[in-house]
C-alpha positions as CSV (number, residue, x, y, z in Angstrom):
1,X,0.0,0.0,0.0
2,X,1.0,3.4,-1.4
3,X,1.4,6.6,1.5
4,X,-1.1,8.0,-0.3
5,X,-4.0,5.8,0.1
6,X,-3.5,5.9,4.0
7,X,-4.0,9.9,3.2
8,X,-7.1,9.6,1.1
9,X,-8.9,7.0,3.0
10,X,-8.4,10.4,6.2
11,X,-9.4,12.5,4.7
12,X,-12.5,10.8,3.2
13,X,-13.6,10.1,6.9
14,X,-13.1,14.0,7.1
15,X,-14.8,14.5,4.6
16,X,-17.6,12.5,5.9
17,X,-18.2,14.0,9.4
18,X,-18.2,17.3,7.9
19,X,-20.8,16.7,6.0
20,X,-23.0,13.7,8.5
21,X,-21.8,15.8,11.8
22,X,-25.2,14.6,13.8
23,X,-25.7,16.2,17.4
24,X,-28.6,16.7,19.9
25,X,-27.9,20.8,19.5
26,X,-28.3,20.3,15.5
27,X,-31.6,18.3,15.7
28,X,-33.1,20.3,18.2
29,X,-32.4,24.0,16.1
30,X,-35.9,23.8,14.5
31,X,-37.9,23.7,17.9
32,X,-35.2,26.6,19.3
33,X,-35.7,28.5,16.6
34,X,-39.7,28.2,16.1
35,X,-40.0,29.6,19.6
36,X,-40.9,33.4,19.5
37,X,-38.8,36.4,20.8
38,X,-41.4,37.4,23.3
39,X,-42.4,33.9,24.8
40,X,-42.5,34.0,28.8
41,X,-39.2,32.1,30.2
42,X,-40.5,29.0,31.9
43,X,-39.8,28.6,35.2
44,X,-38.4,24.8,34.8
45,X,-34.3,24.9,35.5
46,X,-33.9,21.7,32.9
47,X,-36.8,24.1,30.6
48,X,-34.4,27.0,31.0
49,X,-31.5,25.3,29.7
50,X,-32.7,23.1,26.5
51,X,-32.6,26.3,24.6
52,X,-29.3,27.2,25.8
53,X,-27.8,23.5,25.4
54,X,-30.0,20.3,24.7
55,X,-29.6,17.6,26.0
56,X,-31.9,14.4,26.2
57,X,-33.0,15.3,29.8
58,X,-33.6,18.4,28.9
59,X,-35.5,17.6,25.8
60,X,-37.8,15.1,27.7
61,X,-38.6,18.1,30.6
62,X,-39.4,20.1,27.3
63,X,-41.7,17.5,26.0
64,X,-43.3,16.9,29.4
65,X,-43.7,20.6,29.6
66,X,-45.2,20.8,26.2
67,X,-48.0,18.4,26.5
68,X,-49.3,19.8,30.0
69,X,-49.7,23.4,27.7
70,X,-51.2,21.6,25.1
71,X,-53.5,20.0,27.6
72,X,-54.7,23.4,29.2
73,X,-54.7,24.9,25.8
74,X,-57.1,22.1,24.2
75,X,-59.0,22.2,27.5
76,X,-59.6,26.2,27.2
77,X,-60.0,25.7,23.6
78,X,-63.0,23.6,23.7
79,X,-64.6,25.7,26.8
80,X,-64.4,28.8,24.9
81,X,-65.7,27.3,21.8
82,X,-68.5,25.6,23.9
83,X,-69.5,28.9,26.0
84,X,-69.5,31.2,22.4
85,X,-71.8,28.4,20.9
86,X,-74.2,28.0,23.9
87,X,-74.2,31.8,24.1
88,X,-74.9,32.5,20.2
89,X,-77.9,29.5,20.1
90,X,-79.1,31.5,23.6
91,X,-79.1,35.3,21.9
92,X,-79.9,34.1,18.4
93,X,-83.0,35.3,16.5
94,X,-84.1,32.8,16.2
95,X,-83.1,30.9,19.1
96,X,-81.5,27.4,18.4
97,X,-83.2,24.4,19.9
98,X,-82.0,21.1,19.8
99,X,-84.2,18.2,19.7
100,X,-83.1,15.1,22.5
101,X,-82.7,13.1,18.9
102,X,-80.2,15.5,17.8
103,X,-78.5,15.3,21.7
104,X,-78.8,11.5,21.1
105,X,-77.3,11.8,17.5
106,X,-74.6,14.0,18.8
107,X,-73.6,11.6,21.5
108,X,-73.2,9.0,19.5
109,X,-71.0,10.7,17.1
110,X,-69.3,11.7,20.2
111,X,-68.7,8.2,21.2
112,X,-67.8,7.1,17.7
113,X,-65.0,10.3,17.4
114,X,-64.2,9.0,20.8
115,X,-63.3,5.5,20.0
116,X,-61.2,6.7,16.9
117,X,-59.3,9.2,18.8
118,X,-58.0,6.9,21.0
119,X,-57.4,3.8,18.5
120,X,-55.5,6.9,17.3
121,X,-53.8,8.0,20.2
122,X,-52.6,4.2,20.6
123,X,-51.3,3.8,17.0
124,X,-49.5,7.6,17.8
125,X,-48.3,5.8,21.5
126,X,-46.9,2.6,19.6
127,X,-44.8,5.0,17.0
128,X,-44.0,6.9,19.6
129,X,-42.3,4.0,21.4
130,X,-40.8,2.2,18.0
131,X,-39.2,5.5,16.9
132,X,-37.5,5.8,20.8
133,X,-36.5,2.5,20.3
134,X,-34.9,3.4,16.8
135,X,-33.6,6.0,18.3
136,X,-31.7,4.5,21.1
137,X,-30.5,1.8,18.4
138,X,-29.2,4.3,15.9
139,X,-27.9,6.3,18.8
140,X,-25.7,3.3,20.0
141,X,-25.0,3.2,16.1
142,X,-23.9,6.0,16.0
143,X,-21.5,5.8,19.3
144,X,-19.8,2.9,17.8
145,X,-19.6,5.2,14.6
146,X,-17.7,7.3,15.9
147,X,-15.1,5.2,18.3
148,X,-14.7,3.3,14.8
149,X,-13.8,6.6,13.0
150,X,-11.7,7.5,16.0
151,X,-9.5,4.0,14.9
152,X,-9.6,4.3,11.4
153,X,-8.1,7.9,11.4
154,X,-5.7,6.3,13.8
155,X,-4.6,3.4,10.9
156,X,-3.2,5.1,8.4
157,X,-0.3,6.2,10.8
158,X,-0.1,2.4,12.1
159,X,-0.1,1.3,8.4
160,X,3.2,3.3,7.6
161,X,4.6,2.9,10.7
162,X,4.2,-1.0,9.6
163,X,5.3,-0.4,6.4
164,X,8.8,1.2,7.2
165,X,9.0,-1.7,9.9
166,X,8.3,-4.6,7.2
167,X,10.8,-2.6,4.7
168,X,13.3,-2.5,7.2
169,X,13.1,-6.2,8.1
170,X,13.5,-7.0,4.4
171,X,16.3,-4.6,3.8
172,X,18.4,-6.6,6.9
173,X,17.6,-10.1,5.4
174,X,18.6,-9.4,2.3
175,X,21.9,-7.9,3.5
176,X,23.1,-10.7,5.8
177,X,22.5,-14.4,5.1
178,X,19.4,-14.9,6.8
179,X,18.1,-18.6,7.5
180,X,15.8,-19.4,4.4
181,X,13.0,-20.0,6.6
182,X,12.8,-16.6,7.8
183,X,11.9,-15.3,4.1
184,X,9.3,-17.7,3.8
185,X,6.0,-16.0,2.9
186,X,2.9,-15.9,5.1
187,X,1.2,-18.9,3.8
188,X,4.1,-21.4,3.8
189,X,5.5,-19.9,7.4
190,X,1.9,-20.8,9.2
191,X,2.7,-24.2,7.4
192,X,5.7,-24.7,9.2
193,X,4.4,-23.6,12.2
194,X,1.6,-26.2,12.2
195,X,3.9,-28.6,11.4
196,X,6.6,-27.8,14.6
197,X,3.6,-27.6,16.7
198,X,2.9,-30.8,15.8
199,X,6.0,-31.7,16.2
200,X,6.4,-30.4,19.5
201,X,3.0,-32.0,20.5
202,X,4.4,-35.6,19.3
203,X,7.4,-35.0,21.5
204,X,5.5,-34.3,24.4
205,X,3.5,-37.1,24.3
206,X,6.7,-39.4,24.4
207,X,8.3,-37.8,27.0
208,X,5.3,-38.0,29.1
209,X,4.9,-41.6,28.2
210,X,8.8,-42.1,29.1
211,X,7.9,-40.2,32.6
212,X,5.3,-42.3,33.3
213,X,8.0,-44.9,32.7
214,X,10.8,-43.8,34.9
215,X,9.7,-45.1,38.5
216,X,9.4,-48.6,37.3
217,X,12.2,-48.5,35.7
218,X,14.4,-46.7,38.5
219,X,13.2,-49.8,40.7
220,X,14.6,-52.0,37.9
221,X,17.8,-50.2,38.4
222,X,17.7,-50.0,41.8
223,X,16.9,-54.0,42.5
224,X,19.9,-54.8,39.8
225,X,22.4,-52.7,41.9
226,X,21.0,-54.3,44.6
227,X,21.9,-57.9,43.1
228,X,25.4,-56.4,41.3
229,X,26.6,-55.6,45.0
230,X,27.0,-59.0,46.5
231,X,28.5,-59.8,42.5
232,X,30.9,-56.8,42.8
233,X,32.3,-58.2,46.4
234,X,32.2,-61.5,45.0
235,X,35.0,-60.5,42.1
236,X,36.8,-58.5,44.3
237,X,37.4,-61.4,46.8
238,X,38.5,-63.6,44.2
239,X,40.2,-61.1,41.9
240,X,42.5,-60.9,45.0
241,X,43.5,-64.6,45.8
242,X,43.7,-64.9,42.4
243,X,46.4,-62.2,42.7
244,X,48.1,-63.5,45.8
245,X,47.9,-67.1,44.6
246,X,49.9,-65.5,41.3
247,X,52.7,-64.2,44.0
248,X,53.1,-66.8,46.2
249,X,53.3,-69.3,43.3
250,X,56.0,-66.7,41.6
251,X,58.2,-67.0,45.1
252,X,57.7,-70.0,45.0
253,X,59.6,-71.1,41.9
254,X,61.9,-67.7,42.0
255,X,61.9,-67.5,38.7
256,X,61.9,-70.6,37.0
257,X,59.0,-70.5,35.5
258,X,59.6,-67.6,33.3
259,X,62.7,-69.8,31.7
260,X,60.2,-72.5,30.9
261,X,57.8,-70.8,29.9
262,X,60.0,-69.2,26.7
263,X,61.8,-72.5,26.1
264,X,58.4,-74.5,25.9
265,X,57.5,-71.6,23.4
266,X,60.9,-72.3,21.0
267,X,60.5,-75.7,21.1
268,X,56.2,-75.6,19.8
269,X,57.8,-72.6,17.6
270,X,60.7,-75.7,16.3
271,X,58.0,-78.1,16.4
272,X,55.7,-76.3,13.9
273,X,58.7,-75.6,11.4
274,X,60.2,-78.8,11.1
275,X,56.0,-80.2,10.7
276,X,56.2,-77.6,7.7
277,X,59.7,-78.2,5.8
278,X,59.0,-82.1,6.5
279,X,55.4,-81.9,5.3
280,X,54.0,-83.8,8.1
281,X,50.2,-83.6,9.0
282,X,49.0,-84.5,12.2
């Protein structure tokens, strides 16, 4: 690999945060910015300070906070509406009367709005709950993201850093004269390593079985030395006479039978040259 890829691939993830750079304060800048220059400041400390800098705490206060103004809102709403009505149908000319079949009409499309605002308001309660859950998972995402990015922009140092090393390494095998083994490549070294490890594992088992071996056969050795010791004494003791039978029959002749002994060996030496000029077989 080229020093230039290591560089590209950088600034490529540069490239790519400028332009994905996602933050709480980013999504929130539509809400901050909707709200108007005179709105009352809430009284809430964790309201106070979602403008200033979100946060998901914050933004959960300002949700909680939202839907109880909602509430009173919708709630003075529909009593306003309800009191101008009742008030116009009173002063009109002519007055409004409603029928009980009207009343009974009217509460039954109550009851029907009813039951479809809160099949509604449960379909609206399960998005709710499967975008928070989407939005925890692409949060985490996102976490992980990031310490990813973090390594990869750390790489493309590691990746030269390598490189020089590797270049290095090859530069001193190739100026001394390296073992042969040492230059194999990757594929045929993690050969040769499965085969010494086997190797080495075949070994092991024999010298364990030779361990296991060693006590019986130190008894061996010990009950032989056992049975050589009384031998040993044995050849000692008779090595010995042997040796002083030698000298006492030496003094005893004084001599002699050295002289005998070298004429008894010219006469057989006589003996077997005359057999051979004569041609005589025994």
């Amino acid at each position: 690999m080229s020093t230039k890829t290591p560089e590209k691939v950088l600034e490529a993830l540069r490239r790519l945060q400028e332009k994905n750079e996602l933050s709480i304060i980013k999504l929130s800048e539509p809400i901050s910015n909707s709200t108007p220059n005179d709105a009352r400041q809430r009284i809430s400390d964790a309201s106070n300070t979602s403008i200033d800098g979100p946060s998901p705490t914050s933004l959960d206060a300002d949700l909680i906070h939202y839907k109880e103004l909602f509430s009173k809102l919708r709630f003075s709403y529909v009593e306003q509406v309800t009191k101008e009505k009742f008030i116009r149908a009173i002063v009109g000319d002519p007055p409004l009367i409603v029928t009980l079949q009207e009343n009974l009409d009217l509460e039954r499309e109550n009851a029907e709005a009813k039951a479809q605002l809160k099949n509604l308001k449960l379909e609206v309660a399960d998005m709710v709950s499967d975008l928070e859950a989407r939005g925890r998972d692409l949060s985490k995402r996102y976490e992980k993201i990031q310490l990813e990015t973090v390594r990869l922009e750390e790489l493309p140092a590691k990746i030269i850093e390598l490189e020089n090393r590797i270049k290095e390494l090859k530069d001193q095998n190739e100026g001394s004269d390296a073992d042969p083994k040492l230059q194999l490549p990757l594929a045929k070294t993690l050969s040769l390593v499965s085969k010494r490890k086997a190797e080495q594992q075949e070994l092991a088992r024999e010298l364990e079985a030779l361990q296991s071996r060693v006590p019986r056969k130190r008894k061996e050795v010990e009950r032989l030395q056992a049975e050589l010791q009384p031998l040993e004494v044995k050849r000692h003791n008779s090595t010995t006479a042997a040796r002083e039978a030698q000298r006492r029959k030496e003094a005893a002749l004084g001599g002699v039978a050295d002289d005998l002994e070298q004429r008894a060996r010219w006469w057989r030496a006589s003996e077997s040259m005359l057999k051979q000029v004569l041609d005589i077989k025994p």
